[in-house]
C-alpha positions as CSV (number, residue, x, y, z in Angstrom):
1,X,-42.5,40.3,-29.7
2,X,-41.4,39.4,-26.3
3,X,-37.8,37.7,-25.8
4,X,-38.5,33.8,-24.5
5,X,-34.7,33.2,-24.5
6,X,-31.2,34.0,-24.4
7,X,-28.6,32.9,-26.9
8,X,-25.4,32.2,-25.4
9,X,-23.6,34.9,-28.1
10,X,-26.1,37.7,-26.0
11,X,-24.2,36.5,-22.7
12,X,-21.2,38.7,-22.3
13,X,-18.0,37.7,-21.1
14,X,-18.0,37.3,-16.6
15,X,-22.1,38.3,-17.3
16,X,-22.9,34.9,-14.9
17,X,-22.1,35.2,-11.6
18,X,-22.7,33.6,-8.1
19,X,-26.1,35.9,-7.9
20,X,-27.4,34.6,-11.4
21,X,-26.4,30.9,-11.4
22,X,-28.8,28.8,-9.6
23,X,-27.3,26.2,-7.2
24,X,-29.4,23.5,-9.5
25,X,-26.9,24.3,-11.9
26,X,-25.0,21.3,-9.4
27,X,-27.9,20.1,-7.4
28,X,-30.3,19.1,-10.5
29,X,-27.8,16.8,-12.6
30,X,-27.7,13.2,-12.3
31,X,-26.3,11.6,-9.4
32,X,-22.9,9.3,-9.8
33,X,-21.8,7.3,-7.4
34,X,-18.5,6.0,-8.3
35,X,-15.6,8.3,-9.4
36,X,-12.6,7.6,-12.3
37,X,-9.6,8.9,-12.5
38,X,-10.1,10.9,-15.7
39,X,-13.2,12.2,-14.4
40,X,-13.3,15.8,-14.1
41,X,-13.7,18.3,-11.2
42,X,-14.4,22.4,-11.4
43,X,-12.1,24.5,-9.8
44,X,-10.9,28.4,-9.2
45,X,-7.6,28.5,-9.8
46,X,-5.7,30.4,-7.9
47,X,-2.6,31.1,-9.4
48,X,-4.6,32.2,-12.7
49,X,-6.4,35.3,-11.4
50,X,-9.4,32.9,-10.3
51,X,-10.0,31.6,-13.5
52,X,-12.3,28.7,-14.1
53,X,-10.3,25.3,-15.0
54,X,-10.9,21.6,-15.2
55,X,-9.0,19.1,-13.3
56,X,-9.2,15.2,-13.0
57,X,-9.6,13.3,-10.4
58,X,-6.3,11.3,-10.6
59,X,-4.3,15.2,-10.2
60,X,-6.4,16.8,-8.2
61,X,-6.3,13.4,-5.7
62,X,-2.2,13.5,-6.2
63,X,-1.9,16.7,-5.4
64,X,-3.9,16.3,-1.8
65,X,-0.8,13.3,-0.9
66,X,-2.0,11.4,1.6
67,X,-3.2,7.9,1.7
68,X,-4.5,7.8,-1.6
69,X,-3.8,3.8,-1.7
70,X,-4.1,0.7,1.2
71,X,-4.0,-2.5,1.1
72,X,-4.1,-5.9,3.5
73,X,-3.2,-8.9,2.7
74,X,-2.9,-12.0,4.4
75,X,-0.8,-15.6,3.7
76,X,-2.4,-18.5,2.7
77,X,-1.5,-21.9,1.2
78,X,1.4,-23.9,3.3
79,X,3.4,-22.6,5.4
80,X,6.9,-21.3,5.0
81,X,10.2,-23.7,6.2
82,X,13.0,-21.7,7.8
83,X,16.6,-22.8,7.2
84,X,19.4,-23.0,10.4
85,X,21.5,-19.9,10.2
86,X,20.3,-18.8,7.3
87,X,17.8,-16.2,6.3
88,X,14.5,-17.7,3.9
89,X,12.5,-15.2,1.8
90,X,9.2,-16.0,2.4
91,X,7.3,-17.8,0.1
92,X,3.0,-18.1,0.0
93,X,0.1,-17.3,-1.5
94,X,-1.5,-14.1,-0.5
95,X,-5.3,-13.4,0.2
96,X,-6.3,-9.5,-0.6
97,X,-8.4,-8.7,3.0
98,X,-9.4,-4.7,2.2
99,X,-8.4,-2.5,-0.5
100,X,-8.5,1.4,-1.2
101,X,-7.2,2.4,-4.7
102,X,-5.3,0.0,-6.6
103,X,-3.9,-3.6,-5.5
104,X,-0.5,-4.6,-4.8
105,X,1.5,-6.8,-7.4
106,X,2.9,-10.1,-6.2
107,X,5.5,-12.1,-8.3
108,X,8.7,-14.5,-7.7
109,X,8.0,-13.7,-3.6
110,X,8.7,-9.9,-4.4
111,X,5.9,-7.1,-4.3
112,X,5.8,-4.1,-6.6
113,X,4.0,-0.8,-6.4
114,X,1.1,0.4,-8.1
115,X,2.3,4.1,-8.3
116,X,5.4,6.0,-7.3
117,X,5.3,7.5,-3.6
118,X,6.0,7.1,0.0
119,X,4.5,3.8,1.5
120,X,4.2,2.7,5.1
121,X,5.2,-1.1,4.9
122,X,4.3,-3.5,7.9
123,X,5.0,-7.1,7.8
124,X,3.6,-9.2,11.4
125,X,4.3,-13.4,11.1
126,X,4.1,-16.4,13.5
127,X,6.9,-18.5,14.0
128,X,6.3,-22.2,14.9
129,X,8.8,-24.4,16.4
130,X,8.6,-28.2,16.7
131,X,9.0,-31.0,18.2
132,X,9.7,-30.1,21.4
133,X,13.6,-30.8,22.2
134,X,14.1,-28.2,25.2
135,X,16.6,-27.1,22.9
136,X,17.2,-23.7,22.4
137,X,16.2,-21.8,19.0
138,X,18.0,-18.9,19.7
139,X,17.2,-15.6,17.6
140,X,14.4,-15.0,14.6
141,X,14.3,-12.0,12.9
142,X,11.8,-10.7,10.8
143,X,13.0,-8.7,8.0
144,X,11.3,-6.2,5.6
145,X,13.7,-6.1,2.3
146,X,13.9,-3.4,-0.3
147,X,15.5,-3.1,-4.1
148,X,15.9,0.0,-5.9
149,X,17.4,-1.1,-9.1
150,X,15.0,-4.5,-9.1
151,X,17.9,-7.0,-8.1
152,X,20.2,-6.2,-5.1
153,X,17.5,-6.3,-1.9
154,X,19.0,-4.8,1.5
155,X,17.3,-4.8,5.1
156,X,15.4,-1.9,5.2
157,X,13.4,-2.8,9.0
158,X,13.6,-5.6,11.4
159,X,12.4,-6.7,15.0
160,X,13.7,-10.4,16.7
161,X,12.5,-12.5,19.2
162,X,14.0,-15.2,21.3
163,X,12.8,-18.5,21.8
164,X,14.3,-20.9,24.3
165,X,13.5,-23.8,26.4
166,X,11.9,-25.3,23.3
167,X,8.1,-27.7,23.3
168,X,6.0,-29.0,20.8
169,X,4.3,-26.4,19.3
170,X,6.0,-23.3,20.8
171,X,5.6,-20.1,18.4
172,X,6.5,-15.9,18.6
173,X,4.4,-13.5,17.2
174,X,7.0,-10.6,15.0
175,X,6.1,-7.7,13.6
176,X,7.9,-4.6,12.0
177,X,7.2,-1.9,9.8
178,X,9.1,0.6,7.5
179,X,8.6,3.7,5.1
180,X,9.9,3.4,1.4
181,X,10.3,6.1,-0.8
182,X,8.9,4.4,-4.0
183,X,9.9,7.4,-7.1
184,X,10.2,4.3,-9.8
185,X,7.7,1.1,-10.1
186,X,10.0,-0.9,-12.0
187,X,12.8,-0.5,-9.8
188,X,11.4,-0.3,-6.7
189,X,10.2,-3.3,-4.5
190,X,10.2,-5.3,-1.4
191,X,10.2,-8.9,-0.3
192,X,9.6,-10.3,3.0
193,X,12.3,-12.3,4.9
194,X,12.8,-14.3,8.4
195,X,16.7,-15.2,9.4
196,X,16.4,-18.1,11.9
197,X,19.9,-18.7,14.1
198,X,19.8,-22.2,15.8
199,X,21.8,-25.3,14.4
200,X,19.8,-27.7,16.2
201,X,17.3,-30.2,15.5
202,X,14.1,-28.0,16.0
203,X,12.1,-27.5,13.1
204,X,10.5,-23.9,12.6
205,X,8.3,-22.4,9.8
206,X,6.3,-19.0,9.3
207,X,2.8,-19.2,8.8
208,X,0.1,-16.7,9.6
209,X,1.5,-13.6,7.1
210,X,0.0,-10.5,7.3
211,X,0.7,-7.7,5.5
212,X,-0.1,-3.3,5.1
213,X,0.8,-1.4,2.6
214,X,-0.1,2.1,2.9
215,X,0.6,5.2,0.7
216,X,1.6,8.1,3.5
217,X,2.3,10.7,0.5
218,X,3.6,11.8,-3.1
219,X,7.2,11.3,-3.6
């Protein structure tokens, strides 16, 4: 009787190799198109003689670091007042512009991570003064604010301009950017703030928000 087929007991042990396993083994199974993070991917392992072993996506993506994770955002809603001599924590609504891996939280004006690591943070605003006194505004600083026990913030970055000679409708462009070293999610956040440093009668608010957060690597 002539054999038609092999029973996987018959295979022995490191039998299969690279010479006897068909690259349809890969190239004939059904296409997927979007990955999860408990998928699974095949491996030689390295530090196990070689071996064969699993790994999912979420470890093996980890492991590279890098930027596993960006997003932009970008204000919305009314625009924020700024108080004299004083520094205002700004306050809007926040559009999501472009994503890659998993959003941002935004709560109480303060901004929490979606996984421990090292984030590049930048923060860019428009300041708008009015009316027009020819008074002098003096200094605004935008501020990038960062908590690692979840209440006490401190200045982590910030960049100033200087506005003086004041008319209707003059406005600054700001922007500033820091690294954080995010190792807990409930702990550690940031919040955006703009210190303003005139006493006079000129009105100023923040409008035009933008924001990037960008995971750089594992912590």
């Amino acid at each position: 009787m002539a054999i038609d087929k092999v029973t996987s007991a018959a295979i022995a042990d490191g039998a299969v190799s690279a010479d006897t396993l068909t690259s349809t083994a890969i190239t004939g199974q059904t296409a997927e198109t979007s990955i999860a993070d408990d998928d699974l991917i095949l491996l030689s392992d390295t530090s196990a003689s070689a071996a064969l072993k699993k790994m999912t996506r979420a470890n093996f993506v980890s492991g590279l670091g890098g930027t596993s994770q960006i997003v932009f955002t970008i204000s919305s809603g009314s625009d924020t007042s700024l108080a004299d001599d004083a520094e205002t924590v700004i306050s809007n609504t926040y559009t999501e512009n472009f994503k890659i891996g998993s959003s941002m939280t935004y709560s109480s004006n303060n901004w929490s991570f979606p996984s421990t690591g090292v984030y590049q943070i930048h923060f860019g605003m428009n300041a708008t003064v009015y009316p027009g006194t020819n008074q002098d505004v003096g200094l605004i600083d935008a501020r990038i604010q960062t908590t690692t026990n979840n209440s006490s913030y401190s200045t982590l970055s910030r960049a100033s301009s200087y506005i003086n000679g004041v008319r209707d409708g003059t406005a600054t462009n700001i922007s500033t950017f820091a690294v954080f070293d995010v190792t807990d999610t409930s702990t550690h956040k940031v919040r955006f703030a703009v210190y303003k440093a005139d006493n006079t009668a000129n009105a100023t608010t923040v409008g035009l928000v933008h924001l990037i957060f960008k995971k750089i690597a594992d912590t």
